[in-house]
NUFI-168289 format. One record per atom (N, C-alpha, C, O): residue in one letter; y, z, x. Coordinates in steps of 0.001 Angstrom, whole numbers, padded with zeros to 6 digits, always signed. Each point is the difference from the previous one (the first is absolute). Layout:
BEGIN
aYZX
...
END
This chain:
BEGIN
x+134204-026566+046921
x-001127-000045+000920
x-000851+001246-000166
x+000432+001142+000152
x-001687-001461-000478
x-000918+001074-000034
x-001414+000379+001651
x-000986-000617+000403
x+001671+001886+000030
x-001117-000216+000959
x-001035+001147-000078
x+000345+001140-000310
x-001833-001526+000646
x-001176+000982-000314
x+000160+000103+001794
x+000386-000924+000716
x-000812+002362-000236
x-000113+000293+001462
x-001251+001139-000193
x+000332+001123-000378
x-001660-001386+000615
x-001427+000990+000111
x-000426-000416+001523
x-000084-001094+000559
x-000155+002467-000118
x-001099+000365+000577
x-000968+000795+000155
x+000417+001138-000219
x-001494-001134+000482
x-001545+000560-000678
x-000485+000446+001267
x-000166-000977+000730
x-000174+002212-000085
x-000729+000758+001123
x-001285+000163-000956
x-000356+000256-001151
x+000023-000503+002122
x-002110+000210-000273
x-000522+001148+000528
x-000976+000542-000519
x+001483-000138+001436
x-000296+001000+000616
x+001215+000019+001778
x+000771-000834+000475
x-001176+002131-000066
x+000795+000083+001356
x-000800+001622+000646
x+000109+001010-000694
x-000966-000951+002210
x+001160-000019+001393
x+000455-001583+000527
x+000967-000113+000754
x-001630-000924-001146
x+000776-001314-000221
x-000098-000139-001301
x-000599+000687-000827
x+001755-002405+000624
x+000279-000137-001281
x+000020-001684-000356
x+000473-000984+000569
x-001339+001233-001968
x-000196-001441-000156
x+000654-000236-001425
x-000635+000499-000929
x+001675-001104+000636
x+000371-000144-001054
x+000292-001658-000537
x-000542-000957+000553
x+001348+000840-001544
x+000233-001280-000856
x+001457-000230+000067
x+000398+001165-000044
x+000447-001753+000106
x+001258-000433-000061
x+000131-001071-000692
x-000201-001175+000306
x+000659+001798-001552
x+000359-001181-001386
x+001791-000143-000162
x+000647+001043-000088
x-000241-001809+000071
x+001756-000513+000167
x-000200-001014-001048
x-000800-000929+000102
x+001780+001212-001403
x-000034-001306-000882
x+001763+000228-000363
x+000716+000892-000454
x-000580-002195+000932
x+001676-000317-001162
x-000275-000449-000889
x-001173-000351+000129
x+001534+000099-001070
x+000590-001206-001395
x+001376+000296-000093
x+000475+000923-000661
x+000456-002138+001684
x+001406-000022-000116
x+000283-001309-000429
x+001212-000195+000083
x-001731-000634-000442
x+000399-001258-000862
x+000305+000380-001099
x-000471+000954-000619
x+001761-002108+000122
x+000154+000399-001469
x-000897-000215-001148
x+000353+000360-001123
x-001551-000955+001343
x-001181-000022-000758
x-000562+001132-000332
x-000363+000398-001107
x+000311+000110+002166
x-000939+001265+000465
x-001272-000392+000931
x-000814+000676+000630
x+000947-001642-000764
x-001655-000055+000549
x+000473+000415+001702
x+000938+000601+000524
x-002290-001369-000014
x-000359+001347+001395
x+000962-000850+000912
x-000039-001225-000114
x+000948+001844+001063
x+000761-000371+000796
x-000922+000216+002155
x-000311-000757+000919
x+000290+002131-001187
x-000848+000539+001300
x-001059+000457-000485
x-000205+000239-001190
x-000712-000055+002310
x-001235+000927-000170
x-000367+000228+001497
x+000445-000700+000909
x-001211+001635-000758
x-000728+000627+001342
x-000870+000771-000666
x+000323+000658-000990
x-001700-000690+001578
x-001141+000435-000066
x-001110+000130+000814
x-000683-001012+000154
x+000220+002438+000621
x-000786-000303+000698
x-000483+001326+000539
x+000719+000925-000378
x-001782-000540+001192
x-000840+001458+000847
x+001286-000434+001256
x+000614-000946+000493
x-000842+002918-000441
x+000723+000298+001472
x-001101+001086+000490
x-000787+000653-000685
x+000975-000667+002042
x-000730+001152+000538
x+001214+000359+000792
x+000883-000812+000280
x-000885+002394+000157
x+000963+000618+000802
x-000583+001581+000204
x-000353+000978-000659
x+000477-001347+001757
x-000298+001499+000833
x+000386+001096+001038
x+000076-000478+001132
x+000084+001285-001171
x+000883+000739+000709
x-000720+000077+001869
x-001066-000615+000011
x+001299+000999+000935
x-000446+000441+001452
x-000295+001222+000201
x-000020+000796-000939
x-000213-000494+001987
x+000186+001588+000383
x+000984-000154+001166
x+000667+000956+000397
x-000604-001958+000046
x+001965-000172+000562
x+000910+000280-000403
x+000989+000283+000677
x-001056-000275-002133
x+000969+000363-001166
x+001069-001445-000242
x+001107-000011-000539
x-001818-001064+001097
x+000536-001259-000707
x-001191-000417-001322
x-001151+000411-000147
x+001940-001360-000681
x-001122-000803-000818
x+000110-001116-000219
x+001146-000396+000214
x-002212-000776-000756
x+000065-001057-000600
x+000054-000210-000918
x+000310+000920-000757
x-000566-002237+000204
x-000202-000992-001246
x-000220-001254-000176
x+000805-000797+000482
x-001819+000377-001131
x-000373-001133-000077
x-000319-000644-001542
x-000750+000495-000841
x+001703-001998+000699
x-000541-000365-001493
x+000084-001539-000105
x+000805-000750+000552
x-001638+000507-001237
x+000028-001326-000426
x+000289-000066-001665
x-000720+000514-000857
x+001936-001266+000627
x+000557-000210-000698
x-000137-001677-000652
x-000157-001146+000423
x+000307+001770-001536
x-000041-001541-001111
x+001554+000049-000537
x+000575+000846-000685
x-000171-001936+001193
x+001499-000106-000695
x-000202-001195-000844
x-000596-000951+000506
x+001058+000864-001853
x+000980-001197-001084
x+001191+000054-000072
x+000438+001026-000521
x+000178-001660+000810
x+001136-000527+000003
x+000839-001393-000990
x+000149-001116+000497
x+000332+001475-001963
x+000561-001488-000895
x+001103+000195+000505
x+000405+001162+000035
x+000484-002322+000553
x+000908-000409+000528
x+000640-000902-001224
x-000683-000807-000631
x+002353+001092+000326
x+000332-000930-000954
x+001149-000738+000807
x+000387-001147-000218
x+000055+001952+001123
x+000996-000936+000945
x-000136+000260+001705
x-000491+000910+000669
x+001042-001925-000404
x-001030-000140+001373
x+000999+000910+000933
x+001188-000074-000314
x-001465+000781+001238
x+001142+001133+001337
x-000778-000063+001037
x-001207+000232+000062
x+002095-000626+000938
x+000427-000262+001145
x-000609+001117+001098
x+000717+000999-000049
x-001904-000827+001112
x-000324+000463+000810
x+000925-000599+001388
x-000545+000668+000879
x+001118-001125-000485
x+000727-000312+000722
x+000729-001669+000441
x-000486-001095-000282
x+001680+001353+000989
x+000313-001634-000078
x-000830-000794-000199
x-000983-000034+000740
x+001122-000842-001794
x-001275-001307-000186
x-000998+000792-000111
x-000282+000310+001158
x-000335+000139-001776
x-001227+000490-000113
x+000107+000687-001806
x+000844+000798-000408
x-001577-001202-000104
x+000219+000667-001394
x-001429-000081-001208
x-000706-000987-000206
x+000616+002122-000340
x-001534-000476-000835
x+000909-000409-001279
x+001137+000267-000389
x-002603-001330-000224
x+000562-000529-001363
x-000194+000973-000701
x-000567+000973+000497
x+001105-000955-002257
x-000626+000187-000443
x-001341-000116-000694
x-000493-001123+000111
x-000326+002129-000899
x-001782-000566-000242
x-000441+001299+000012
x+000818+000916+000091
x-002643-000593-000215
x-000269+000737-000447
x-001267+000136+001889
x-000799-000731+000586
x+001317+001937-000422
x-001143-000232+001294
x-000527+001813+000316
x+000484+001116-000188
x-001588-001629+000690
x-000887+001508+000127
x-000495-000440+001435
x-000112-001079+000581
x-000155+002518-000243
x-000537-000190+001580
x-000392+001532+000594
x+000497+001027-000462
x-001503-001055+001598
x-000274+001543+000311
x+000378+000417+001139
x-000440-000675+000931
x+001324+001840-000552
x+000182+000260+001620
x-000538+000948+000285
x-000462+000767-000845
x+000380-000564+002196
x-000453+001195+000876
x+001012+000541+000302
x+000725-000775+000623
x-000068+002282-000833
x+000955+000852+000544
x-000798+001310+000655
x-000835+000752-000502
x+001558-000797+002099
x-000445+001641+000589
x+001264+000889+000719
x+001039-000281+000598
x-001381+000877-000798
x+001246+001182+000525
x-000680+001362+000629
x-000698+000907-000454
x+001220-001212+001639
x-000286+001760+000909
x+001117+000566+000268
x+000939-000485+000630
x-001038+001729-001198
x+001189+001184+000515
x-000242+000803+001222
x-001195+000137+000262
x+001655+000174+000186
x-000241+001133+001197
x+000486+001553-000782
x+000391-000052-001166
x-000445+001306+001845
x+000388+001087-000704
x+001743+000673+000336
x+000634+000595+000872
x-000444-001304-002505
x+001092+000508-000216
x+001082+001219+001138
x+001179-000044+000352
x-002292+001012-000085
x+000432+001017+000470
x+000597+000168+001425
x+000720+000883+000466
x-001326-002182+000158
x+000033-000565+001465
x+001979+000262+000201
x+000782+000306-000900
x-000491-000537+002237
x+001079-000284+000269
x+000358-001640+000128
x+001053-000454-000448
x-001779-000138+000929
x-000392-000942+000036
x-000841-000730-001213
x-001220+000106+000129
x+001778-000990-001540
x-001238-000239-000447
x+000183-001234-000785
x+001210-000174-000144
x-002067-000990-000568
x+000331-001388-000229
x-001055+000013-001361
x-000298+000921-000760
x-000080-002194+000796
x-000620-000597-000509
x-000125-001483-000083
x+001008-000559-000432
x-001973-000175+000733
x-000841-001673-000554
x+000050-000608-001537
x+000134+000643-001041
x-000253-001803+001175
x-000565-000178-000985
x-000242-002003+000191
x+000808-000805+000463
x-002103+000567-000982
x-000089-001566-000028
x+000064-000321-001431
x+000032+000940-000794
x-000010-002083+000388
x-000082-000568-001326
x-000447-001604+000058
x+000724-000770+000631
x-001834+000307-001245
x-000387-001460+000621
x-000665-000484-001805
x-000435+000738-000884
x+000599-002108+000907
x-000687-000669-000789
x+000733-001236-000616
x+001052-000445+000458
x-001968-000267-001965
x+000897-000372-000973
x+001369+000203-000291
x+000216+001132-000433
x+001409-002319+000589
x+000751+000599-000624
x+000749-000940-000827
x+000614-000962+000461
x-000682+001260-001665
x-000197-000866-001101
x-000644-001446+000731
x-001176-000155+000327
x+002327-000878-000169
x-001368-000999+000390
x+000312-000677+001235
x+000204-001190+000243
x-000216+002649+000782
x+000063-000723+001205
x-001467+001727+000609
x-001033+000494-000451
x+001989-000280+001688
x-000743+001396+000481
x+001143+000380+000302
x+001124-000489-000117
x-001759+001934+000742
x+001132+000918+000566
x-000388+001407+000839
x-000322+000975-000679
x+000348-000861+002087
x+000047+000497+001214
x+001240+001251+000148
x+001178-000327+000144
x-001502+001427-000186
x+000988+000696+000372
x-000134+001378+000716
x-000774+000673-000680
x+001157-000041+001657
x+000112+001230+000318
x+000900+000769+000780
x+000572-000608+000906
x-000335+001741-001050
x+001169+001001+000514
x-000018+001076+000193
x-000740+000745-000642
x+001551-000317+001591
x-000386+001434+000828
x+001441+000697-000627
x+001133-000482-000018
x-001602+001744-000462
x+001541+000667+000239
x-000215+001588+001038
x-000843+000891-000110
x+001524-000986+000689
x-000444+001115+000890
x+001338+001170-000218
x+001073-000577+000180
x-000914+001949-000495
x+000864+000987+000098
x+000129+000967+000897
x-001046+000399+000512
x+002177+000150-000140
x+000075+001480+000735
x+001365+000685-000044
x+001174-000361-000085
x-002029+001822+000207
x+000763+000738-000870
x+000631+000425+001420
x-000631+000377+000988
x+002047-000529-001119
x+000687-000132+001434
x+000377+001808+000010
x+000402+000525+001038
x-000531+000002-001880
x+000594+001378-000809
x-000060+000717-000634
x-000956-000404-000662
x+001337+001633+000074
x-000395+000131-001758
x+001353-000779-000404
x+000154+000206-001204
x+000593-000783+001556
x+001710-000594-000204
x-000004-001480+000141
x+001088-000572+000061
x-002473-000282+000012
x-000269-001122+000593
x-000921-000469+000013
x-001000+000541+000471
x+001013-001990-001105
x-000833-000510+000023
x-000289-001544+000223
x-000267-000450-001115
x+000210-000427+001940
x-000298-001284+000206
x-000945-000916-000508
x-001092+000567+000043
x+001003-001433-000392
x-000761-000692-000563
x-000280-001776+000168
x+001083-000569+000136
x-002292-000413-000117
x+000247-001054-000042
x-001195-000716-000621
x-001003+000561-000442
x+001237-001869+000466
x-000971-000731-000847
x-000341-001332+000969
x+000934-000343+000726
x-001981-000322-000651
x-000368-001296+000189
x-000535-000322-001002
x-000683+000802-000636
x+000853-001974+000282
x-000905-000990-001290
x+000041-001514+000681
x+001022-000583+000361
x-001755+000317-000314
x-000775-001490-000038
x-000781-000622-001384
x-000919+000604-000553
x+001314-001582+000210
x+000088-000330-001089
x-000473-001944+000446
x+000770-000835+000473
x-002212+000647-000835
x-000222-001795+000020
x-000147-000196-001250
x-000484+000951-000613
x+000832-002206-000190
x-000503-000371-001272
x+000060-001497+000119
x+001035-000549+000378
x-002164-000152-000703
x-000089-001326+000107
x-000794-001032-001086
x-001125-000500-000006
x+002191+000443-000833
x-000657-001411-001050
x-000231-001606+000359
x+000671-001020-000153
x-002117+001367+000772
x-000594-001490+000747
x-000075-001040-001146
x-000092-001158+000407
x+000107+001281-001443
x-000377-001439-001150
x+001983-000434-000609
x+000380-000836-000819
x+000374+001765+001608
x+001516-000322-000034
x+000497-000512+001391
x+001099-000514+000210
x-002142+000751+000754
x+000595+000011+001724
x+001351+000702-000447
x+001019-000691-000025
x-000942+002454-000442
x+001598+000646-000233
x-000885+001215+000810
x-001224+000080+000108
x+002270+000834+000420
x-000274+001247+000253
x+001011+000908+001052
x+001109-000530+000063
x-001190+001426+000545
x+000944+000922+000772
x-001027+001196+000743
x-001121+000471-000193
x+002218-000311+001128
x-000418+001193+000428
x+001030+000810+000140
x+001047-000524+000380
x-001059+002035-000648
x+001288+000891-000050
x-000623+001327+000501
x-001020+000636-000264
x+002377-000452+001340
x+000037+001025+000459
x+000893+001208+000027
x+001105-000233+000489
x-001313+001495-000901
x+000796+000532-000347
x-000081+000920+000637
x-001135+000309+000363
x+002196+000478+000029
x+000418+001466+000842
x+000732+000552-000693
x+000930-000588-000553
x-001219+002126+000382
x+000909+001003-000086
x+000124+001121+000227
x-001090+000561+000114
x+002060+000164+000033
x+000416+001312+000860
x+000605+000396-000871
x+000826-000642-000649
x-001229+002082+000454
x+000828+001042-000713
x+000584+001352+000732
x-000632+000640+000840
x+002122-000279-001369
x+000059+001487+000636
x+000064+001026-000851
x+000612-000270-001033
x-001095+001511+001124
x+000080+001015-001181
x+000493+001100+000615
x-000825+000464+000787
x+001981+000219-000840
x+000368+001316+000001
x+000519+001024-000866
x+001064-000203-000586
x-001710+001308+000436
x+000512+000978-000318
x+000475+001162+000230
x-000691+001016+000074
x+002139-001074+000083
x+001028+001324+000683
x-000230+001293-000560
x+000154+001010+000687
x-000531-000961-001949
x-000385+001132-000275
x-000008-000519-001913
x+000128-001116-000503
x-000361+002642-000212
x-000590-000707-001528
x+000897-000403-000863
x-000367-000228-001152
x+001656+000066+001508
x+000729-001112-000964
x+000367-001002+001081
x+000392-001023-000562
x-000363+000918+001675
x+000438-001299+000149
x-000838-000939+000900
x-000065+000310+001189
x-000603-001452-001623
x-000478-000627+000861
x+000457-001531+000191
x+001154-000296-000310
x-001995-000647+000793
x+000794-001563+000083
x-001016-000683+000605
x-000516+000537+000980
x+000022-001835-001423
x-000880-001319+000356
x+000461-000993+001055
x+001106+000215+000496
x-001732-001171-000123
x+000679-001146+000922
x-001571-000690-000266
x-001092+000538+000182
x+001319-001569-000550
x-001111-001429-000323
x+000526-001286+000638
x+001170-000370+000096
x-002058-000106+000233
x+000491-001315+000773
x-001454-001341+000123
x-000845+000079+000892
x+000840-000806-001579
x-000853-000829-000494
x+000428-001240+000489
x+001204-000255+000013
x-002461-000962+000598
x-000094-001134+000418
x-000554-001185-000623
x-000825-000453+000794
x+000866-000061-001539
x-000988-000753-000608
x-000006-001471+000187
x+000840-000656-000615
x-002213-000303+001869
x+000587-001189+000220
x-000218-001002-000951
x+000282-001152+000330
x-000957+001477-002014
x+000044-001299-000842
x+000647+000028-000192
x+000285-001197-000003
x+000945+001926-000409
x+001249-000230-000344
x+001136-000016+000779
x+001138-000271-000381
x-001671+000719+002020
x+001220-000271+001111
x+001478+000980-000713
x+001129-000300-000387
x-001916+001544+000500
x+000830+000930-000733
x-000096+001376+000786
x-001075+000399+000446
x+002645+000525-000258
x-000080+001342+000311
x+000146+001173-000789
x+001022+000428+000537
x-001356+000603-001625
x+000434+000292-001154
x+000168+001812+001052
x-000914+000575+000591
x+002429-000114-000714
x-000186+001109+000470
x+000686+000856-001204
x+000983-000419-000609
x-001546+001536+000364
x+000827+001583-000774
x-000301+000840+000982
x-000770+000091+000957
x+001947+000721-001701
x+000675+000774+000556
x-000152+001432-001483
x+000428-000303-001113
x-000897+001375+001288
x+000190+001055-001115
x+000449+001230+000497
x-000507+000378+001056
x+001490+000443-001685
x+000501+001337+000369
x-000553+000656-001736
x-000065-000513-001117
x-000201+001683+001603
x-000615+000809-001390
x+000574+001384-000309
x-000728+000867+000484
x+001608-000453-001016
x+000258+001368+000130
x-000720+000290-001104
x-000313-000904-000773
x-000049+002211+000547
x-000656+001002-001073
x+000219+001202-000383
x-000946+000697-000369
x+002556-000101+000386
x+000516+001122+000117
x-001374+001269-000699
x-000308+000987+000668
x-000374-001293-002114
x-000698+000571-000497
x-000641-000523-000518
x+000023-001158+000415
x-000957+001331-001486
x-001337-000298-000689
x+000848-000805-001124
x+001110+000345-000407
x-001845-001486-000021
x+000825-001004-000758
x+001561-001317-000049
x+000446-000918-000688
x-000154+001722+001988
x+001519-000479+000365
x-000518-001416+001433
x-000843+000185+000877
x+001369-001010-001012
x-000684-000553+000861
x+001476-001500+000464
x+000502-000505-001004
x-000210+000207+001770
x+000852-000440+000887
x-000646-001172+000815
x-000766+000114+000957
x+001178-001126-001468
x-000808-001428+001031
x+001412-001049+000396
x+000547-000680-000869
x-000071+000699+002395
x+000507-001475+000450
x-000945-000883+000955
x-000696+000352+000953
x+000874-001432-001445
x-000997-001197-000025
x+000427-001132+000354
x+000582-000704-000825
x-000788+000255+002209
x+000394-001507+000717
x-001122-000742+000134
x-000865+000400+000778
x+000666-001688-001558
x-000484-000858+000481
x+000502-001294+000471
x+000784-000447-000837
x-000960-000543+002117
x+000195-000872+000720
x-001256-000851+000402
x-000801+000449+000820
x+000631-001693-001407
x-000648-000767+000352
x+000757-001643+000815
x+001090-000499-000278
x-001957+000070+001142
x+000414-000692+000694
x-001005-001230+000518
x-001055+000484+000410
x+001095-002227-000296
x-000425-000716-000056
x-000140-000112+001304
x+001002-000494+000518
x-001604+000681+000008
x-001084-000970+001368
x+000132-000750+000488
x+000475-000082+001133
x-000965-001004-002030
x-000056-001614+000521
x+001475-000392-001350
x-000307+000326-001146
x+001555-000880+001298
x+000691-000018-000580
x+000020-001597-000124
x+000848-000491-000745
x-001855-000460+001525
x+000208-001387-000555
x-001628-000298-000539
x-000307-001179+000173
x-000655+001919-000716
x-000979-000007-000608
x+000383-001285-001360
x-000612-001001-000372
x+001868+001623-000057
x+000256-001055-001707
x+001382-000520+000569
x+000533+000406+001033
x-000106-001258-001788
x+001135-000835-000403
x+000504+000127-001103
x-000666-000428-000943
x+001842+000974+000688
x+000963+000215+001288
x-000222+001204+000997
x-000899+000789-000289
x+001542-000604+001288
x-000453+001078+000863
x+000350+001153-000625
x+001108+000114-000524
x-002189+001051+000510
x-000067+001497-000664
x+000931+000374+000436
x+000500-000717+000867
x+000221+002027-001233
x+001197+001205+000530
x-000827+000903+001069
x-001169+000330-000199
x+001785-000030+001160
x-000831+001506+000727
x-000302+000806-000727
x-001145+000427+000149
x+001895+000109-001149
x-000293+001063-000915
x-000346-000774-001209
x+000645-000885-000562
x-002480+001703+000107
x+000415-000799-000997
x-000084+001089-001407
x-000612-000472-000957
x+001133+001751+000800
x+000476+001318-000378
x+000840+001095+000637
x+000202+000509+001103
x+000051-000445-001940
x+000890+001926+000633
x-000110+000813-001646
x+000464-000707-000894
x-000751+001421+000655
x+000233+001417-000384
x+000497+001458+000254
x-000620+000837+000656
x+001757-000662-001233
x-000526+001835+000050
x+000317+000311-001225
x+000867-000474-000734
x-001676+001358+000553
x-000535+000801-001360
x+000346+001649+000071
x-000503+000468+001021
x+001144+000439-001733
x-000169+001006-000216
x-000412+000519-001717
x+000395-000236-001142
x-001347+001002+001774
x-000300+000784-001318
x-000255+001377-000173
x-000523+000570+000958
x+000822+000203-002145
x-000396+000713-000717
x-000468+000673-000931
x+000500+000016-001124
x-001764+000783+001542
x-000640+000615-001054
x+000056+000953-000206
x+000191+000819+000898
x-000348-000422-002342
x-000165+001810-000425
x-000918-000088-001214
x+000196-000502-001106
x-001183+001088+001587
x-001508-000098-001152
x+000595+001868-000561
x+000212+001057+000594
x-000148-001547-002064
x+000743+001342-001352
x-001495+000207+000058
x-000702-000980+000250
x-000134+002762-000563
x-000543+000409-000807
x+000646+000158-000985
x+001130+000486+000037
x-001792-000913-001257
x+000374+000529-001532
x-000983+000969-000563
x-000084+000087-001225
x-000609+000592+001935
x-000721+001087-000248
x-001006-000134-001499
x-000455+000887-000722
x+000340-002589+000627
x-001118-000308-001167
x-001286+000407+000659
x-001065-000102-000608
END
């Protein structure tokens, strides 16, 4: 898979640039993705900023995947343009989030979406976090489509500079799914690095299919270790 990733500023105290995205991951080579299109983005004197772009996506599809139960694009060759915006607030806040909508063409239906994530910094040892997403997509010349809603909450602490630890906990109703991790991180020193890792996911609606799903439908735990060698090349 080959991917091109440009972007082009024209100028800035705002900024208007180009966002070019090309794959060629078929075994042909030929063009798999593309995105192309002007953004504008500008900073506040709130010390939040925006962004705004309209985008040209292509998309060759050689096998068709699944956006949610019953719902699935074929494969085929389809292009289409969206509107994406995103507002930040300033980073620096104790309190601070960000928006974002996304609307248009999607491949060959449409598609409606937007989400808030809002943060606060409970600490310098703490940090909370969450997400809303709303998600419509509706292929009227299939009468197919969904709506999905998703939540998530994150926890971040750090006890001090080698040891910290995550908590994620994710909702997702196209798939009538709970996906939670769990991360502990030690870092005794520079390069040495220490990861245990639980993940647990869990089914929702457990008579959605036939035969009836498991409550669980994963468990993991993972430990790992790293040690990044200088070889003083």
């Amino acid at each position: 898979m080959k991917t091109s990733h440009r972007r082009l500023f024209l100028f800035c105290s705002f900024c208007i640039g180009l966002l070019n995205v090309i794959i060629n991951g078929n075994a042909d080579a030929t063009l798999e993705s593309a995105t192309l299109g002007p953004g504008w983005s500008d900073s506040l004197r709130t010390g939040g900023m925006f962004d705004i772009q309209l985008l040209r996506q292509t998309e060759s599809l050689r096998q068709p995947f699944d956006l949610a139960e019953g719902v699935a694009v074929s494969p085929g060759e389809y292009a289409f343009t969206v509107f994406e915006g995103r507002y930040f607030t300033s980073f620096t806040r104790r309190w601070h989030g960000s928006v974002d909508v996304v609307a248009g063409p999607f491949y060959d239906g449409n598609r409606m979406a937007a989400g808030v994530r809002p943060s606060w910094n409970v600490s310098r040892y703490l940090n909370v976090s969450g997400a809303y997403r709303f998600e419509r997509v509706r292929f009227p010349e299939r009468d197919s489509g969904f709506n999905a809603h998703i939540l998530r909450l994150r926890f971040q602490g750090t006890f001090n500079t080698a040891v910290s630890c995550a908590a994620f906990v994710q909702y997702n109703s196209a798939i009538d799914a709970v996906i939670t991790n769990l991360r502990f991180r030690y870092n005794p020193r520079e390069g040495v690095d220490l990861y245990l890792i639980y993940n647990h996911g869990l089914n929702t609606d457990r008579y959605r299919l036939i035969p009836i799903l498991p409550r669980t439908d994963n468990r993991i735990v993972l430990l790992k270790y790293s040690h990044t060698v200088n070889m003083g090349i």
